[in-house]
N, C-alpha and C positions, 0 to 999 in steps of 0.2 A: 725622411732620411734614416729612422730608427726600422722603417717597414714594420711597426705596429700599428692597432685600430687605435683613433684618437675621437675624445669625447671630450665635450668640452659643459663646464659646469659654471653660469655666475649668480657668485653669493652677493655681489654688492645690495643691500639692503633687508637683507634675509635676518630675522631675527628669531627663528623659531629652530633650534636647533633638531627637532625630530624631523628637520628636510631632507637633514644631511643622515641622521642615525635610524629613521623611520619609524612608522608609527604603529603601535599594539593593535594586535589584531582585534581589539575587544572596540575600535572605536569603527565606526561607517564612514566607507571610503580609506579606510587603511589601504597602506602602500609601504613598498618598501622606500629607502630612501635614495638619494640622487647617487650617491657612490654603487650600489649595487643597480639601481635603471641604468647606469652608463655600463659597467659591468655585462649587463642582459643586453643592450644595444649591438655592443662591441662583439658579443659573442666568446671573449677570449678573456683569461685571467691576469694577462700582460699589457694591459694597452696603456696609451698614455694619456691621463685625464690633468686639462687643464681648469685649475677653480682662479676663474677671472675676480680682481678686484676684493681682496679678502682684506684690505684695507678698510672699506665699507660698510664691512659685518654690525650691527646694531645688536644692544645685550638690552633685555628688558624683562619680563617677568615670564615670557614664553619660553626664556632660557638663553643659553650663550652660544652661540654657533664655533665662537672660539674654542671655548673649550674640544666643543665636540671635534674640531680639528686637528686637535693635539693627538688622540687618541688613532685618527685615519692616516696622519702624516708622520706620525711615530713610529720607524721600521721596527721595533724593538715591540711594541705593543701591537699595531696592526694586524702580525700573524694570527690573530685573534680576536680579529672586529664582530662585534656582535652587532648586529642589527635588527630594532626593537620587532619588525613582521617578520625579518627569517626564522629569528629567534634560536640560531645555530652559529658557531662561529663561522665565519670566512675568513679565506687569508688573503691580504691586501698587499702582501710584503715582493709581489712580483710587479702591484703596479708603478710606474712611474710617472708621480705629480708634479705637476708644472704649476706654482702660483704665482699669482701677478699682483704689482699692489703700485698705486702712485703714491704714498708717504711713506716711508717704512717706517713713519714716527706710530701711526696711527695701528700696526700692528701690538695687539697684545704681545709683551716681553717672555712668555712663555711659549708663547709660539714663535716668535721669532728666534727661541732656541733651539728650534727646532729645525728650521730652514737653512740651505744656504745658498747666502745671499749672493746673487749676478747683478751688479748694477751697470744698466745701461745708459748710456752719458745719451746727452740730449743732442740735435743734428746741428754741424755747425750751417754756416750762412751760406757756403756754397753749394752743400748738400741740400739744403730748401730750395736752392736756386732748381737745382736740378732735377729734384724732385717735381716744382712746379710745372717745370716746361716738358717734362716727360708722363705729369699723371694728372695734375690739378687743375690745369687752363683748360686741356682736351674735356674733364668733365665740365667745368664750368661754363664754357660754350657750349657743349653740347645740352645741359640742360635749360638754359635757358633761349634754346630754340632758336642758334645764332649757326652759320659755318663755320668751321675750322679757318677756311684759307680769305675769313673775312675779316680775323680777328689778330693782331701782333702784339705783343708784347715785348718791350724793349730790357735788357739786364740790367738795365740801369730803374728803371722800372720797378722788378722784381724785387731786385735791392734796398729800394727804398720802401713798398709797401714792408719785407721784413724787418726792416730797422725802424719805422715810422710809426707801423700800424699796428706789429703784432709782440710780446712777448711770450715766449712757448718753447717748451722742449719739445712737442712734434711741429706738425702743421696743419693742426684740425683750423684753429683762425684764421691761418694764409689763405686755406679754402673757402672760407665764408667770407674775405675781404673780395678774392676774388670771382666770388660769386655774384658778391654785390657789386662789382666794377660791369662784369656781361650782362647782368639784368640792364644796368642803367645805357649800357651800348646797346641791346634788344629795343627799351624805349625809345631812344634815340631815332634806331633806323628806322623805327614806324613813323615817328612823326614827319622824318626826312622821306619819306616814299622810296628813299635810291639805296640799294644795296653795295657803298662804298667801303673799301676796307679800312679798317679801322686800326689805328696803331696807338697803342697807348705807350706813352713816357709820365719821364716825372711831373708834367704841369697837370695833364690830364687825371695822373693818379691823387694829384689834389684837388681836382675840377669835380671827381667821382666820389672820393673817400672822406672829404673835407676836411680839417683840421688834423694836423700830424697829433698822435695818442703818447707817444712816449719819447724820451729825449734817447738819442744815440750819440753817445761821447763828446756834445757839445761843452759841456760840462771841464770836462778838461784840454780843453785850445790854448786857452791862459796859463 
């Protein structure tokens, strides 16, 4: 939408900050680091680099990746990024970063002074609903080696596997619930030799899933 080159960068688990600030030319296998390789990729001084998962970041004796973030994402100090194999300033102050984090607890407070924050609300029930039946059942029959027009799933169905089965602000679980419901229909129709279509409801999605995992609003009926 911005019609720049986009690069995408994840720190989750990175604990070495010369990843990101690069490494002296005096060591073997020096490189520059991942802000100026997305930089050389892009070709261009404007692009927009995404650093996934800065939530993640680990500080330990190879140094603080944090830190050295403060320094990249600082418009004010940026103009002036040195990077330890250029060993020249660059100026950074044209790109635009994108970070992503699932706690914002777990961000360092200095850098989160630094950000500002978009928070995105998590999907309600009827958006999973629709999500499912428009992205997540087409892959989960399809991988698990079944037809599409052999396989139904009822919104009552749907319904219940989200409120029963899964807690989540996306629907990475919804997928893997329903993953495991087609595998166990793939078993099935082997053992049955006959390719009948298959409609899954609420009995079924307890025949498949086994025991309901979490309460939804039972709690308050009384």
């Amino acid at each position: 939408s911005l019609n720049r080159e986009f690069y995408k960068i994840s720190v989750g688990g990175l604990n070495d900050s010369n990843e990101l600030l690069g490494h002296r030319r005096t060591y073997i296998g020096a490189s520059c680091g991942k802000i100026i390789q997305g930089i050389k990729k892009c070709k261009t001084k404007n692009p927009v680099i995404l650093i996934d998962e800065v939530d993640k970041m680990v500080k330990d004796y190879k140094g603080d990746p944090a830190s050295a973030l403060l320094e990249i994402l600082d418009p004010e100090q940026n103009k002036f990024f040195s990077d330890n194999f250029l060993e020249e300033s660059y100026d950074l102050s044209n790109v635009l970063f994108i970070a992503t984090a699932n706690y914002l607890e777990n961000v360092p407070e200095p850098l989160r002074d630094r950000l500002e924050i978009i928070e995105l609300n998590s999907y309600t029930e009827i958006e999973k609903l629709h999500i499912a039946k428009e992205h997540l059942i087409k892959k989960a029959v399809l991988d698990a080696g079944l037809q599409l027009n052999k396989v139904e799933f009822s919104d009552e169905a749907l319904y219940h596997i989200i409120r029963y089965y899964t807690r989540e602000a996306g629907v990475r679980q919804l997928g893997r619930q329903l993953g495991t419901i087609c595998r166990k229909i793939a078993v099935q129709t082997l053992k049955e030799k006959r390719k009948t279509k298959k409609v899954v409801n609420i009995k079924k999605v307890k025949e498949y899933l086994g025991r309901e995992k979490f309460d939804y609003t039972k709690k308050e009926e009384e």
